[in-house]
N, C-alpha and C positions, 0 to 999 in steps of 0.2 A: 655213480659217485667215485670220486678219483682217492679217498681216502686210504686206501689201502697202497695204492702207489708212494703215497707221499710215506705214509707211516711206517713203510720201509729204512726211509731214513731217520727217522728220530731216536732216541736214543733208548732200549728196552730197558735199562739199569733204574731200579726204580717203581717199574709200572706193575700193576697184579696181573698175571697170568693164572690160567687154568689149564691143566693138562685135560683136555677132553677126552683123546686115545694115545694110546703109545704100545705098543709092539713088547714093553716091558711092563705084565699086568700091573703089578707093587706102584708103577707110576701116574695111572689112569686116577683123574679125578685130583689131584693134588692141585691146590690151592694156596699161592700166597705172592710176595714180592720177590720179583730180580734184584738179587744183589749182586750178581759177576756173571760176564758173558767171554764166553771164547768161541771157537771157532766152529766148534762141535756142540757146547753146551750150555746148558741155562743153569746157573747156582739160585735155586727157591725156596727159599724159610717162609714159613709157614708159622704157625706160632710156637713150638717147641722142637722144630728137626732142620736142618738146610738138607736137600733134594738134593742130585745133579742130574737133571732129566737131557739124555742126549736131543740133538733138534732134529737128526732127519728119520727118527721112527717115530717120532710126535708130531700131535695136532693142537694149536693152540686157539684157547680163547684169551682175546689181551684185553683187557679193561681201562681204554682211555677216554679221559673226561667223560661223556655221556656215553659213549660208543663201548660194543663188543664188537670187536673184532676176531674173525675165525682166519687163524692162517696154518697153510701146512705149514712142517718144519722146515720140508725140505725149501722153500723158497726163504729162507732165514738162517739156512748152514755153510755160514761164512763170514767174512770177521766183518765189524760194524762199520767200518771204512769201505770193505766190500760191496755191500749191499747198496750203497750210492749207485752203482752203477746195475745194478739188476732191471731189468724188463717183466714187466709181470704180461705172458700173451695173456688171452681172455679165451677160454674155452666155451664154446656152446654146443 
């Protein structure tokens, strides 16, 4: 499935993410909506906090339409215009 290629380019602003792991324990597990993305970071409110969980020592889970999606940060740590142009190889 090509979905993850493509979902590079969509827009995160909006969508529920999951922090699955992250290198900052306080941030592992948190749950809710992107509300602001830069270049480094993901802004996530949740129901009563906004987060700023940096992206290249996290792992996410992104919740679009039916799909979870798991992506490292590090293929997501750079501005949203950027990411148009990213290649994702395929490890086996």
């Amino acid at each position: 499935m090509k979905l993850n290629k493509y979902f590079l380019s969509y827009e995160f602003i909006g969508l529920n993410v999951e922090v699955y792991d992250c290198k900052i324990k306080s941030l592992k597990g948190i749950y809710g909506e992107i509300i602001d993305e830069t270049k480094n970071t993901f802004y996530i409110k949740n129901k009563d906090k906004i987060y700023i969980v940096p992206k290249s020592i996290s792992k996410f889970i992104f919740y679009f339409n039916d799909y979870s999606i798991f992506l490292d940060g590090k293929l997501i740590d750079r501005r949203p215009w950027e990411r148009l142009k990213t290649n994702i190889k395929k490890k086996v």
